[in-house]
Backbone bond lengths (Angstrom), bond angles and torsions (degrees), N, CA, C in turn:
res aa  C-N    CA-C-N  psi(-1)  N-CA   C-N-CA  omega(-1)  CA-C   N-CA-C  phi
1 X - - - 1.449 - - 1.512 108.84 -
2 X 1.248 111.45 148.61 1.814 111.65 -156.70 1.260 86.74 -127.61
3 X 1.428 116.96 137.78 1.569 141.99 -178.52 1.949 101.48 -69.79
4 X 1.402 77.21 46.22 1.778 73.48 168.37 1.276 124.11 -144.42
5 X 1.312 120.32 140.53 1.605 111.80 -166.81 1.825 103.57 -120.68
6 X 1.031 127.13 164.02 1.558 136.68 119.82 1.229 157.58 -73.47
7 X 1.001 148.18 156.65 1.566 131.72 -159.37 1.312 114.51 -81.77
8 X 1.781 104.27 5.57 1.693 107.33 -169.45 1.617 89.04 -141.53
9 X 1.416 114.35 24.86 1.547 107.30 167.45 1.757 90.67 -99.14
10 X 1.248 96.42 176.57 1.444 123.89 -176.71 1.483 113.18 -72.41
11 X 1.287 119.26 106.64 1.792 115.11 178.15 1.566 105.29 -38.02
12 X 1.124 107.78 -45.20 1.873 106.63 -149.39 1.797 104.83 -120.62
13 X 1.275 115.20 111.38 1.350 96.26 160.64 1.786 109.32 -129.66
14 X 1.414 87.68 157.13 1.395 100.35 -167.69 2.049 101.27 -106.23
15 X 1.265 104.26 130.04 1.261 94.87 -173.42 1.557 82.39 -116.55
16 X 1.721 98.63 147.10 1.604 110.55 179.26 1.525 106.54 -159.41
17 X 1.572 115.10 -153.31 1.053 107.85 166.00 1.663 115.37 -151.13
18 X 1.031 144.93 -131.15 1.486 139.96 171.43 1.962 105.70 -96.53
19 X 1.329 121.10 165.65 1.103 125.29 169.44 1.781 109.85 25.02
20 X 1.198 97.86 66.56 1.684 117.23 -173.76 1.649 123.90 -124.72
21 X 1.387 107.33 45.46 1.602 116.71 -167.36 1.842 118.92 -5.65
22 X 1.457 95.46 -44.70 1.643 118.85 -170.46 1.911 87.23 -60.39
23 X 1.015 88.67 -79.52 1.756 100.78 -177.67 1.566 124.11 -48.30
24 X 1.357 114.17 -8.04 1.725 110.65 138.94 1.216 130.08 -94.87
25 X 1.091 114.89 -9.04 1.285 126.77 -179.21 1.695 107.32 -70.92
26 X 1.435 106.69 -53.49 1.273 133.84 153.83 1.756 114.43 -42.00
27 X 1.096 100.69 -68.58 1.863 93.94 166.54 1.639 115.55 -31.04
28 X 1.054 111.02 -69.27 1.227 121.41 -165.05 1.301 95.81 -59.53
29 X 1.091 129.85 -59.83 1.442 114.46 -165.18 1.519 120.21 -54.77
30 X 1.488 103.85 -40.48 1.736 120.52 172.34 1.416 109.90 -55.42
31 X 1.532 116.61 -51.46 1.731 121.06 166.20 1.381 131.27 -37.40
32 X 1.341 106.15 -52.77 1.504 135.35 161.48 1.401 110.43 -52.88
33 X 1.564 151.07 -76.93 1.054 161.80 -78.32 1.712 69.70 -142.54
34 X 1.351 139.83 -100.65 1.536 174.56 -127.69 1.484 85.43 -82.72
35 X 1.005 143.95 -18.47 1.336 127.88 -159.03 1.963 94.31 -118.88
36 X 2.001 110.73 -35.74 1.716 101.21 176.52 1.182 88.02 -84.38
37 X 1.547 162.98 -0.02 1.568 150.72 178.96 1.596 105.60 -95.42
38 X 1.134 105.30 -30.43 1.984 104.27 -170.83 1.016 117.83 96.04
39 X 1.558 122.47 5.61 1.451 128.96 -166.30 1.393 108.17 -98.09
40 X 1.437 111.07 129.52 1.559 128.06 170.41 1.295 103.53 -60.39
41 X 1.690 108.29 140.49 1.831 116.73 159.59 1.241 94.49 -144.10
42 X 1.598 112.30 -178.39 1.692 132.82 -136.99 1.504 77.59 -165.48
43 X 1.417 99.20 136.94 1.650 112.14 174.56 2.032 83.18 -130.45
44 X 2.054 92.15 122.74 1.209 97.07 158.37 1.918 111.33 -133.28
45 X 1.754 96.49 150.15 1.168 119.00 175.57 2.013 119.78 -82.71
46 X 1.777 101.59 107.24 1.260 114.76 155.65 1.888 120.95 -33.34
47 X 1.364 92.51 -43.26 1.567 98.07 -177.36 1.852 123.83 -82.54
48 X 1.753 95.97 3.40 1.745 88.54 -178.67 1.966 92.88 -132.53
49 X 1.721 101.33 10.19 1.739 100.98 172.27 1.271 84.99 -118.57
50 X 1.542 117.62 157.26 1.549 127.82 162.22 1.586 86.19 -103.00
51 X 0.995 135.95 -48.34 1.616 114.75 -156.57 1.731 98.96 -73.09
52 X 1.292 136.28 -6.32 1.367 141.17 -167.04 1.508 83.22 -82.26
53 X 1.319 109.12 -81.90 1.597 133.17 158.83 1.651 115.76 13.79
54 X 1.496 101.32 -71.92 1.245 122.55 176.88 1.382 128.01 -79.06
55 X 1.207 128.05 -13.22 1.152 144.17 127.99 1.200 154.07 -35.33
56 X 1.651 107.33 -62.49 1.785 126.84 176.45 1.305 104.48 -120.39
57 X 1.163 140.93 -9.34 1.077 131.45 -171.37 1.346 124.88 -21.47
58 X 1.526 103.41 -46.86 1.272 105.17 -170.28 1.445 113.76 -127.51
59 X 1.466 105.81 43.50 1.654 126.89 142.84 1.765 125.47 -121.51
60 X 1.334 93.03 4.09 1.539 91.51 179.85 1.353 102.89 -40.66
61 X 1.159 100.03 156.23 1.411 152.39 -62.60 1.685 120.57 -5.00
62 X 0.858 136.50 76.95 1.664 110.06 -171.30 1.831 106.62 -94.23
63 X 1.285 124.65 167.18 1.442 141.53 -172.11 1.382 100.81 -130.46
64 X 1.552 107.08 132.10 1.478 103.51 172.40 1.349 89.51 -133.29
65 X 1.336 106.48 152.98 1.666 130.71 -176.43 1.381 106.03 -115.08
66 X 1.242 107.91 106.98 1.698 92.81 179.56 1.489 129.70 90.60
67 X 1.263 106.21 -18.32 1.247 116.91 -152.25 1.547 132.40 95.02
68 X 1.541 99.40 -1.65 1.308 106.76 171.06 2.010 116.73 -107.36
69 X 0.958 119.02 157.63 1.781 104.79 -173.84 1.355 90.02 -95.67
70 X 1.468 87.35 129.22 1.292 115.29 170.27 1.904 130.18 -116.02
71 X 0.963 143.52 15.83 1.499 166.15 52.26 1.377 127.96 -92.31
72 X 1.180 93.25 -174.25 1.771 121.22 -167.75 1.140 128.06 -136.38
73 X 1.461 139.30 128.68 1.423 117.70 -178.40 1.632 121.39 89.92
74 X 1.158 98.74 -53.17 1.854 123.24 -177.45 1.364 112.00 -147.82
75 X 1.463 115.78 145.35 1.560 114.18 -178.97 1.748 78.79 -116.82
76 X 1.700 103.42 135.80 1.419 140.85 -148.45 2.212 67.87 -106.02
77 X 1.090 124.89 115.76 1.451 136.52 -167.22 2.270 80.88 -86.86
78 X 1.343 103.01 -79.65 1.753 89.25 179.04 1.384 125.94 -42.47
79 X 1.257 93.62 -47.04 1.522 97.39 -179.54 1.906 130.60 -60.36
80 X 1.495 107.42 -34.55 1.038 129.67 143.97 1.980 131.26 -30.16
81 X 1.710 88.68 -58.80 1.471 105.73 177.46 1.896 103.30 -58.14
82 X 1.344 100.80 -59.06 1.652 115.03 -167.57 1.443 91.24 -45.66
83 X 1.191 130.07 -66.68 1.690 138.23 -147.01 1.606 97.32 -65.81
84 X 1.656 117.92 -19.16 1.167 113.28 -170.08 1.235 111.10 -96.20
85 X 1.412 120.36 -19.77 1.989 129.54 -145.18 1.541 82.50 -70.31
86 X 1.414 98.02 159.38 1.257 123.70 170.15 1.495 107.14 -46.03
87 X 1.596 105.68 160.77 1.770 102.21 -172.72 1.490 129.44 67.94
88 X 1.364 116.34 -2.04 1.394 113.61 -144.74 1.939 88.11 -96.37
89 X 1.433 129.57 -179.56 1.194 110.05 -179.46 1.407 114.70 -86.14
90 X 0.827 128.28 138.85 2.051 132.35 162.01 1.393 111.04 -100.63
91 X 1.470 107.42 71.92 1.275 127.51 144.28 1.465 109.68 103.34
């Protein structure tokens, strides 16, 4: 996945995988957060990309902003908001 976005790609994606406690936990917060901002996200699966796979494997849950990763493990709910507020950079 390439640190690059479009103005009609998805601000936020959440990369995870199936039966991943961390990675609903993570949902929700992305649902919550993306849904009072207006901002589109994309939930993708480690287990149907190998290059995702080979990558995060072993930070699932990870969050990318932009196209850039923006946590791991835990989605930081403020921290999230900030990276999103208006003005902020897109990419």
């Amino acid at each position: 996945m390439d640190d690059v976005t479009t103005d009609t790609s998805p601000r936020v994606t959440l990369i995870g995988r199936g039966d991943c406690h961390l990675c609903d936990e993570a949902r929700t917060v992305i649902e919550r957060v993306t849904t009072e901002l207006g901002v589109s996200w994309e939930e993708r699966s480690v287990d149907d990309d190998v290059r995702l796979r080979q990558r995060y494997a072993d930070q699932i849950p990870v969050t990318l902003v932009d196209g850039r990763q923006h946590d791991f493990w835990r989605v930081d709910e403020a921290r999230l908001r900030v990276a999103l507020a208006p003005g902020s950079s897109r990419g």
